[in-house]
Structure formats: structure tokens, C-alpha cells
N, C-alpha and C positions, 0 to 999 in steps of 0.2 A: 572511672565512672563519670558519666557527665553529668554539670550540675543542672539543675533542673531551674526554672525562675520560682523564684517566690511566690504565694499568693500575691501580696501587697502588688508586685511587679506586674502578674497577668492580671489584677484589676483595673490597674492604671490604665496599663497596654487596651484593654477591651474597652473602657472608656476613651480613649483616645480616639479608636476609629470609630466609638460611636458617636463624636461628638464632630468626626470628621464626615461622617455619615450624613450625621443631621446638618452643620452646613452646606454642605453641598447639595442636596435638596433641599435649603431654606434658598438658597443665591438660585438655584434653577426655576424656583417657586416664583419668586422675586420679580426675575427677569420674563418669565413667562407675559405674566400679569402684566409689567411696565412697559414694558416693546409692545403686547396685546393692545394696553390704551394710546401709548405715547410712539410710536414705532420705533425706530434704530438710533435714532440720534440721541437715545439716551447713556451719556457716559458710565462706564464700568467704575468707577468710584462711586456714582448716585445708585447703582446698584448694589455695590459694596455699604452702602451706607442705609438702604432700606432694606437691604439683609441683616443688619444688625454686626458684620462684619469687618474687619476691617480690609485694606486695598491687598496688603499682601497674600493675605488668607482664597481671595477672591481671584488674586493671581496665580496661585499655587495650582487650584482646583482648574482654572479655565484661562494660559497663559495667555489668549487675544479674544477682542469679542467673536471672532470668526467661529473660534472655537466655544463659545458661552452661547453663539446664536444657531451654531446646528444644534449644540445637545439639545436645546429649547427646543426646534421647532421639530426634532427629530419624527416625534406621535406625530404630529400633525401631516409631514410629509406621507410616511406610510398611511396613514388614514384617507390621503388622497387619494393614492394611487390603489385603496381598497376599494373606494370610490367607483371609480373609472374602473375596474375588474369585474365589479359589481354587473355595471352597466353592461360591460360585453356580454355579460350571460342572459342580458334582456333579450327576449325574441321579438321583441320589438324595437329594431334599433334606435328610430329617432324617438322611440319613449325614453329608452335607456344616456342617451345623448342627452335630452332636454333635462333628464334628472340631474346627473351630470352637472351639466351647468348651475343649476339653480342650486345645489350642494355644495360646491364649491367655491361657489361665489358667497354664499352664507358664512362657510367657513371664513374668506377671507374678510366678509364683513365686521365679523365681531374679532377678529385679530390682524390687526395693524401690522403688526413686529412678522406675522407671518407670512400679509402681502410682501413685506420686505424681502423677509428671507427667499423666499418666493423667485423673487424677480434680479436676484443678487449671486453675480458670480462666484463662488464659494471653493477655488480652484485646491485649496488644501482638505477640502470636508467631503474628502472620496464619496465615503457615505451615503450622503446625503445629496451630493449632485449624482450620485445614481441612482437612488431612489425619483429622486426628480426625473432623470431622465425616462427612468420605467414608466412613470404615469402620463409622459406626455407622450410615448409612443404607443400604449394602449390608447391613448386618445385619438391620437391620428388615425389607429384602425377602427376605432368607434366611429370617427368624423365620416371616414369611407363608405364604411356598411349601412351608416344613417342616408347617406350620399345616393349609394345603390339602391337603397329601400324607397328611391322616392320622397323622405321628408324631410332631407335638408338642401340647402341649393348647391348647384355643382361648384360652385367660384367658392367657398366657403373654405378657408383654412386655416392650419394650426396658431396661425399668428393671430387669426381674429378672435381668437381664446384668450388669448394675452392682452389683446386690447379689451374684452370683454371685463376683462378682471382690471385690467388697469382704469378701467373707468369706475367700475363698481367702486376700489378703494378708495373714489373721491367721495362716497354718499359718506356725509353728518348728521346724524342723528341724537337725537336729545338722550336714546336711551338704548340698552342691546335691543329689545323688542320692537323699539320703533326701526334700529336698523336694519335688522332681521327684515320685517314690514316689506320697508323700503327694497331694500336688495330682492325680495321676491317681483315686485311690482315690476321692476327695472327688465330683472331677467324676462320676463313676461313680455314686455313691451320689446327687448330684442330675441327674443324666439320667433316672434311671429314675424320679424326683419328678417328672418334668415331662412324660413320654411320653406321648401319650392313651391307649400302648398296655402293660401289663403287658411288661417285658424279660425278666426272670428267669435274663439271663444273672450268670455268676459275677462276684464284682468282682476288681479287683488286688487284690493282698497287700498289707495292714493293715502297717503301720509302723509301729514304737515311735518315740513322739516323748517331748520333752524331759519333758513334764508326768506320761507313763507309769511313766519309768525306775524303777522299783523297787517298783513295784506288782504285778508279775508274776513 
């Protein structure tokens, strides 16, 4: 007969992984948040240490940041390339485009850690550089159809996406809302850079940022 575990034992056992459970979404919690404000170059011990954890515990669940930095941005990845899916199925392609952008760029506004991961060769995070890869070749067939439809210019390419973004992650802002703000305005001012077509619609409202304050 085989012996069976004790109560006592499958208590212990059932708190163990629930408490294995709960760290490791309190350190993915953590990290989210801290990469969001601070981006990558925050070390996995000051992570380990504002999860309330310690370094080995931190190491067990996620042996390199590489691997700490796709589970983190994993949502946010698939959320882009829902993104960009979306858009294809606009019958309007450079509406579907110009959403696009201005989406994305919000996303990467308000998280720092995700422009990183973003823009960061991640040669072991299969995953996740395919997911990447999926959203940036829906993009490129979005960029075309927007291209064929007349509303966006023909020189216009996938790389100019990536400077789009790479410039947005410079905006500072005092606050998510004023970044938000800001990143719309931004977008705004290079949609109408890139249209084959004159827009001459109004932009958002102009935001005082950090480098203005006292100039006006």
C-alpha cells in the first residue's frame, strides 16, 4: 500500500507554491512598474529588494534580466501586435495606420522598460522576438495598403516606425497625462509629415513640458 502524505505535509506543500505563486507576481509586479518609470538599467537585486524578496529567491524564478524582461513585457508585446491586426481590418487603411501610430506610441509613452524591451535583441526570448516579429510584419502590410490607398507617402518605411518611436521615448513629462498629451500632439505633427496628402487638420493642445517651465 502506498503511503499517502499527511495532512500537516500537503498543507505545508499547498502553501509553499502558494507563496511561490505570490512571489513571483509580486517580483513581475515590481519589475513592471520599475523598468515602466526607470527603464532597463535597473539592477535585478533593486528589484529583488522592492519585491520584498531576496536576490536568490529572484534568481530561482527568473535566472537573467533577459528572462525577468520578456515575462514583463510579454502583455504588452501581444497587445501590440492586437494593435496593428486591428488596423488591417480598417477599410480605411491610412485611418487604420495613423491609429496605429498614435497607440503605440502612447503605449510606449507611459512605459519606458517597454520602449527598451522593444528595441532590445532578446536572442534567447523565442517568444517574444516572435511576437515582435508578427507585429512588425502586419505593420509593413498596413504601411503598403495605407501606401496604395493614397494616404501615406511612397518613401515612407518600416524603419521610419522605429524612429517614430525612438523619438517619442525621449518626451518628459511631469505626469502619465501630460505624457499621454504630449505623445498625441507629437504623433499629430508627424502624421501630417508623412501623408502624400496635405491634412490641415487642428493639432491636440501643446503641453508645457519640464524643459518650458518658465519660459512662458
Amino acid at each position: 500500500m502506498t503511503d499517502q502524505p499527511s495532512q500537516p505535509a500537503l498543507h505545508a506543500s499547498h502553501e509553499l507554491r502558494s507563496d511561490a505563486r505570490d512571489n513571483r507576481e509580486r517580483i513581475l509586479q515590481v519589475a513592471r512598474t520599475t523598468f515602466a518609470e526607470e527603464g532597463l538599467d535597473v539592477s535585478m537585486r533593486e528589484v529583488a529588494r522592492r519585491a520584498g524578496v531576496g536576490p536568490a529567491t529572484l534568481y530561482r524564478r527568473f535566472p537573467t534580466k533577459e528572462a525577468l524582461v520578456t515575462e514583463a513585457f510579454g502583455e504588452q508585446m501581444t497587445t501590440c501586435s492586437a494593435i496593428v491586426e486591428a488596423a488591417l481590418r480598417d477599410p480605411d487603411p491610412w485611418h487604420g495606420f495613423r491609429t496605429v501610430i498614435e497607440e503605440v506610441c502612447v503605449m510606449h509613452a507611459l512605459d519606458r522598460g517597454f520602449t527598451a524591451a522593444f528595441m532590445t535583441a532578446f536572442p534567447k526570448a523565442v517568444d517574444f522576438a516572435e511576437e515582435r516579429t508578427r507585429a512588425l510584419r502586419a505593420l509593413a502590410e498596413l504601411i503598403q495598403r495605407a501606401k496604395d490607398a493614397g494616404g501615406l507617402r511612397r518613401d515612407f518605411v518600416l524603419d521610419d516606425v522605429i524612429l517614430l518611436i525612438m523619438a517619442n521615448s525621449g518626451i518628459r513629462a511631469t505626469s502619465r497625462e501630460a505624457a499621454v498629451a504630449a505623445t498625441r500632439r507629437f504623433v499629430a505633427l508627424q502624421v501630417q509629415s508623412i501623408g502624400a496628402r496635405p491634412d490641415g487638420g487642428p493639432l491636440p493642445p501643446a503641453v508645457r513640458l519640464p524643459l518650458m517651465t518658465g519660459l512662458r
